[in-house]
N, C-alpha and C positions, 0 to 999 in steps of 0.2 A: 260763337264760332262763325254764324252766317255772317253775320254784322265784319266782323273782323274780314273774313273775306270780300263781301261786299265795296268794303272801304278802300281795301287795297286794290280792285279790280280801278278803283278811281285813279291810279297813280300808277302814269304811264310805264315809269320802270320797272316797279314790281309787277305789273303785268304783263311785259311780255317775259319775266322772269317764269311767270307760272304757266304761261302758254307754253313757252320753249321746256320745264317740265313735263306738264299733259303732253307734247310732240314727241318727247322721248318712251314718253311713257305707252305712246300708240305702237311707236319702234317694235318696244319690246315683248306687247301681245301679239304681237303677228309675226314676227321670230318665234314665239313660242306655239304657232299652230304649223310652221313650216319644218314635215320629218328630215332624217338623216338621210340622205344617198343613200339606198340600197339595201334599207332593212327592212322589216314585215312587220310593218305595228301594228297588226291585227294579233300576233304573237304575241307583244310584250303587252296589249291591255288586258289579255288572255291571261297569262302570268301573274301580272300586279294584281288584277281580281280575284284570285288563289290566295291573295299574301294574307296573312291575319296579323295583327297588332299594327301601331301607330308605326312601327320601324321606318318604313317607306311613306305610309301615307302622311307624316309630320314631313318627310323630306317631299312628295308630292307637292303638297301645300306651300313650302315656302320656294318650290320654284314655279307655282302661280299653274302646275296641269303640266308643263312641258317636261316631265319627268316618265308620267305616264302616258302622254302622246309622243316621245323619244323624239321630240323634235331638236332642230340643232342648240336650241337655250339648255337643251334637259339637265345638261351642269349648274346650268344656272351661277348666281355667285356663291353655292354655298363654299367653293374653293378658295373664294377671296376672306370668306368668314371667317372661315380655318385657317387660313395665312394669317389674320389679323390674330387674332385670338393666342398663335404660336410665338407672333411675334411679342407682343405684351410678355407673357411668360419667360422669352430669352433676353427681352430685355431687363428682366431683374438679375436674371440667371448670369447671363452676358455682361462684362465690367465694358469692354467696349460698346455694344450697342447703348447701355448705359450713357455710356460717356457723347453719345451721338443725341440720345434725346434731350442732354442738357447744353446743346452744342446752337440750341435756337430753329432758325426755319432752316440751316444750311444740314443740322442734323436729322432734322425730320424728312427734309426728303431724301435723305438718302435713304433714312430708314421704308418711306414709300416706298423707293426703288425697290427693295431689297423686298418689300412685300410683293410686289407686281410678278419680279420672278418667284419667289415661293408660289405664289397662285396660280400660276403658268404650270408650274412642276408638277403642282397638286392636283390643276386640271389634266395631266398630261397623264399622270397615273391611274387617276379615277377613270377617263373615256379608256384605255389600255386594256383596265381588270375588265370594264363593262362591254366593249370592243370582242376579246375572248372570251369571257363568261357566258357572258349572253348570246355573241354569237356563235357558238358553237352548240347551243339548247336549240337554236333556229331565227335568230333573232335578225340576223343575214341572211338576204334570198341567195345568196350564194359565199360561205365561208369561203375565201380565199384572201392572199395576202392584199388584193387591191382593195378588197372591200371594207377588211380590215381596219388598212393605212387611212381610207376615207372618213370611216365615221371618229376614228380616233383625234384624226386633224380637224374635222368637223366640229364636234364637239368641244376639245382644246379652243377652238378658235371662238367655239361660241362662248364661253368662260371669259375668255378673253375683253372679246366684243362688250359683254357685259359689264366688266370692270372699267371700261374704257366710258359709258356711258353714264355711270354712276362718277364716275368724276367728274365727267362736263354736265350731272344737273347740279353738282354742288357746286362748281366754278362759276356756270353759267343761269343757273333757276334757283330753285329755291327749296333747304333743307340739307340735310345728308343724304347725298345719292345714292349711296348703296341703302340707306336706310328708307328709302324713298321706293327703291326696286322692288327690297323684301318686301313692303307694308302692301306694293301694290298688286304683288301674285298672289298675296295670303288674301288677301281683298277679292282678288277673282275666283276664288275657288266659293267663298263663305254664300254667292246664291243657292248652290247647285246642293253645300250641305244644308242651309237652311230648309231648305225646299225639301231634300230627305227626310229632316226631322218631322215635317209638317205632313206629307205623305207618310209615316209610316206612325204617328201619334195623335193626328189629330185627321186629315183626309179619310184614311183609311176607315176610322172609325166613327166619323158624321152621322151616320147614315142608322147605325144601329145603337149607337152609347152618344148620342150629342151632348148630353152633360159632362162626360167625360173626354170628347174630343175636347170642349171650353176648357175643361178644367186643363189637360194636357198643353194647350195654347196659352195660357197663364202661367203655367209654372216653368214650359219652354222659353216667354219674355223674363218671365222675373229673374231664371238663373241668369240668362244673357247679363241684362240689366246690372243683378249686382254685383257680379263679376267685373264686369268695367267699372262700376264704382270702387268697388274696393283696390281694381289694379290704378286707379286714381288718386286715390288716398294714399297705396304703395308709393307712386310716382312722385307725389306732390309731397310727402312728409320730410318735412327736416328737423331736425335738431338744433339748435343754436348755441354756440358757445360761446361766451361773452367774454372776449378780448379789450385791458386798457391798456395804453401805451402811455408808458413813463416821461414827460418832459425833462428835455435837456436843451443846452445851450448850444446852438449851432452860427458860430460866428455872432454879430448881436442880438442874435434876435432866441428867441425860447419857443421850439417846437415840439408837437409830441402831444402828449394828452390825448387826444381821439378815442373814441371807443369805437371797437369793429366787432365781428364774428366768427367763429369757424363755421360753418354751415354744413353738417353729417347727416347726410341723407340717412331714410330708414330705409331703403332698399339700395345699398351702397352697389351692389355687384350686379344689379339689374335682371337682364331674364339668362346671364351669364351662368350663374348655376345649374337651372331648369335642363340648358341645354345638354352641360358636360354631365349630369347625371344620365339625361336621356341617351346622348352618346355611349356611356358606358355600358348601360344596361341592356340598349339595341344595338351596339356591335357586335357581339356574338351572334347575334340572330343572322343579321344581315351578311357577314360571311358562309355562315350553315345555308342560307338559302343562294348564295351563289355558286356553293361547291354541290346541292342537292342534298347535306344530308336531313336528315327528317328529327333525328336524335331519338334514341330507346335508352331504357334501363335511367338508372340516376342521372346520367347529362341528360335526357333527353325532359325529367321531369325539371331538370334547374333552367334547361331552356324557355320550355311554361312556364316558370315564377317570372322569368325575364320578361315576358310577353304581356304585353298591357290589355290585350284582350283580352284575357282569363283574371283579370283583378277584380276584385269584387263582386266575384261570381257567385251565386249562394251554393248551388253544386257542386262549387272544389273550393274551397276558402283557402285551402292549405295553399294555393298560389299567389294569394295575397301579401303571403309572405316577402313575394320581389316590389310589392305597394311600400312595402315598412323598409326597405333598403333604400330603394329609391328617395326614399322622405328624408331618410339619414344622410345618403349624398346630396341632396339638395343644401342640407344643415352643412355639410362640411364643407362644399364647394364654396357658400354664402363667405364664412368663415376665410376658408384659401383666398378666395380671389382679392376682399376687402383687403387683407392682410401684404397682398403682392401690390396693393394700388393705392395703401394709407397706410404710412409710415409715420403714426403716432413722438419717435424718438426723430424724427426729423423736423417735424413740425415743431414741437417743446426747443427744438435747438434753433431754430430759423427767428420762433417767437423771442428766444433768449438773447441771440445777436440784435435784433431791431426794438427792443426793450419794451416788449407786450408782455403781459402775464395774465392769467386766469384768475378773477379775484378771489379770494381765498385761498388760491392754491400756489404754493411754491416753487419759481422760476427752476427750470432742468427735470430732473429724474422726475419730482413729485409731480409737472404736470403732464409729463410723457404717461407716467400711471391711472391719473387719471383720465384722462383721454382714450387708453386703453382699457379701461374700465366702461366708459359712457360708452363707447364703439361696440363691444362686443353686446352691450347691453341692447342697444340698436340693432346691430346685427342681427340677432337672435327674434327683435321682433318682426325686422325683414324678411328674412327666411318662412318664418313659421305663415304671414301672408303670402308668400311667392309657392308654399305647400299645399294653402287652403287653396290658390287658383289655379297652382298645375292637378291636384286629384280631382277637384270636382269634378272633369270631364268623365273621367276613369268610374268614379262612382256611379254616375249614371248610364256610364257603357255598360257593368260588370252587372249592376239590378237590373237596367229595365233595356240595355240590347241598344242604347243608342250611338249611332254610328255616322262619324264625323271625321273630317280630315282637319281641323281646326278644334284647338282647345286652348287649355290657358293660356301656355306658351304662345298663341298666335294672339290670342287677347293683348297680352302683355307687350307683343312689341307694337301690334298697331294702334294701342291707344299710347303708349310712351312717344312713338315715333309722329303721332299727330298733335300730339299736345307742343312736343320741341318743336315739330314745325314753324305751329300756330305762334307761338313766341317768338319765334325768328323772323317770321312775317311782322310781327307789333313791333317788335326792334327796329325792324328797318323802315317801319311806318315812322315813327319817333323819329328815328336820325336823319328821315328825309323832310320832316317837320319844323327839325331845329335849322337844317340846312337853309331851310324855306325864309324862316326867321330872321335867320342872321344875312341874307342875301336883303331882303328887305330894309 
């Protein structure tokens, strides 16, 4: 990875590609330290330090702190995530948005467009509820309609600002912008929880168990460690399906023959499940804590199964129980998503017109079957590693109290999102090589 960067710092244009990133990227840390007009954010760190489970602190984390300093970022992109993610979905749903992704670049940016206002709307709602929820707890040094209107448009705007900049680093630097944003406020939080871990497992204990502080320092790298190894393995695994194409006559000449691949990722739906489970199982929360209630009696114990801080607690195990649901919607998300984004009987049909076939397997229905056969069979191994890396966190919260705003999920997009990077930077090292070549 050093090598690879080092290289490209040599090659004037990819370099000021990734400075013009890093500039963006200083933008966005210090939008994230500057508060809203007119709120008291000695109140909301007051608040958010009350909160228990990941609800908030997984959404902390991915807007990089500005969430819990209520600065004008604190929306952050996760609005444009939720646009995106909505829109995928309508577009299976939808015959015409359909009809606009196969319509080329002239459909895709409409479909942008058409993201850019959803994210606005969605930013527009979210600062609104947080606007009156929160200000009316105290969260305004003065509840009134101006102060209101302000941090609402403030906020909205900061949503905004952010979507605007994650597209000129993909236009103008280098990577996926918005995926560039996320990696880098998950990145800013990960000193402050390392350093927790380290104060309260190994520091704290130096002095009177130093065997045991070592041993706690070794087994807080190793998990790190193989964690990212395995979300690498995730990352990197493919499937190969071995495609021949049929020669035929095309005018004189006899083309065709080639062999190719299908290439099925083993973690087809990425850290896409992880989320919508987590979304499901912390929305309840995260409403009940804006409305105030506390929950008693059976809701208030199905709220605790919800709660990830009570997972793998030996004191109440019986809340574990939302650990074993959660695993379950991960399995079934894995499943959904692959399902709306790999269209097995399309494939089998696209092979059948350009006269590829699967060897041994029979052109049409039989290889649409089996292709949903080897997918699901992949699927299933994707999922169950995207399970092992979203609980490990959980597991060592629940036994031994360690407490992090960063866990799998946050593993999972920053090592995916630096790995495609790193390849996009070798790519365009290559194609500025061959350039070099052939100008020669």
């Amino acid at each position: 990875m050093l090598t690879t960067l080092k290289n490209a710092f040599k090659i004037v244009e990819i370099r000021k590609k990734i400075l013009y990133t890093l500039g963006m990227l200083v933008v966005i840390r210090i939008g994230s330290q500057l508060p809203v007009p007119g709120i008291n954010t000695a109140f909301f760190q007051q608040w958010f330090a009350e909160q228990s489970g990941d609800a908030f602190s997984f959404f902390n984390a991915i807007t990089g702190g500005s969430f819990e300093n209520m600065s004008i970022l604190a929306l952050n992109i996760s609005p444009y995530i939720t646009s995106s993610i909505i829109m995928q979905l309508l577009t299976i749903a939808i015959p015409a948005l359909e009809e606009m992704q196969r319509d080329g670049n002239e459909g895709r940016k409409k479909i942008v467009a058409i993201t850019r206002y959803v994210t606005v709307g969605l930013a527009l709602i979210q600062s609104t509820a947080m606007a009156i929820g929160f200000g009316r707890q105290g969260l305004l040094t003065d509840f009134n309609a101006l102060n209101v209107i302000t941090a609402i448009a403030t906020l909205t705007a900061g949503s905004a600002f952010l979507m605007w900049v994650g597209e000129r680093i993909t236009e103008n630097g280098i990577g996926n912008g918005i995926s560039i944003v996320l990696v880098i406020n998950i990145i800013s939080r990960l000193p402050s929880d390392i350093g927790g871990l380290f104060e309260q497992f190994v520091f704290s204990k130096f002095d009177t168990a130093p065997a045991t502080a070592i041993l706690a320092a070794v087994i807080i790298f190793a998990v790190i460690i193989g964690v990212v190894i395995l979300v690498i393995i995730l990352n990197d695994g493919i499937r190969k399906i071995p495609v021949q194409y049929a020669k035929k006559m095309q005018g004189r000449k006899m083309v065709g023959g080639q062999t190719s691949n299908i290439p099925l990722r083993v973690n087809t739906a990425g850290v896409i499940p992880v989320i919508f489970a987590q979304s499901i199982l912390q929305f309840p929360i995260i409403i009940c804590s804006f409305v105030g209630y506390q929950g008693t009696g059976f809701w208030g114990e199905i709220l605790r199964g919800m709660n990830s801080s009570n997972w793998c607690n030996p004191a109440a195990p019986i809340y574990s129980i939302g650990m074993l649901v959660y695993i379950v919607l991960i399995v079934f998300f894995a499943y959904f998503y692959t399902s709306i984004t790999f269209n097995p009987l399309m494939v089998a049909d696209n092979m059948k017109k350009q006269g590829g076939f699967i060897p041994g397997i029979r052109p049409g229905a039989p290889t649409s079957d089996y292709l949903t056969r080897v997918l699901n069979y992949i699927v299933f191994i994707g999922a169950v590693g995207l399970t092992i890396v979203a609980i490990i966190p959980y597991i060592f919260s629940g036994i031994f109290g360690a407490r992090v705003s960063f866990g799998g999920t946050s593993l999972i997009i920053i090592v995916s999102v630096i790995l495609e990077t790193l390849k996009q930077v070798e790519s365009q090292m290559l194609v500025r090589n061959y350039k070099g070549f052939l100008n020669d």
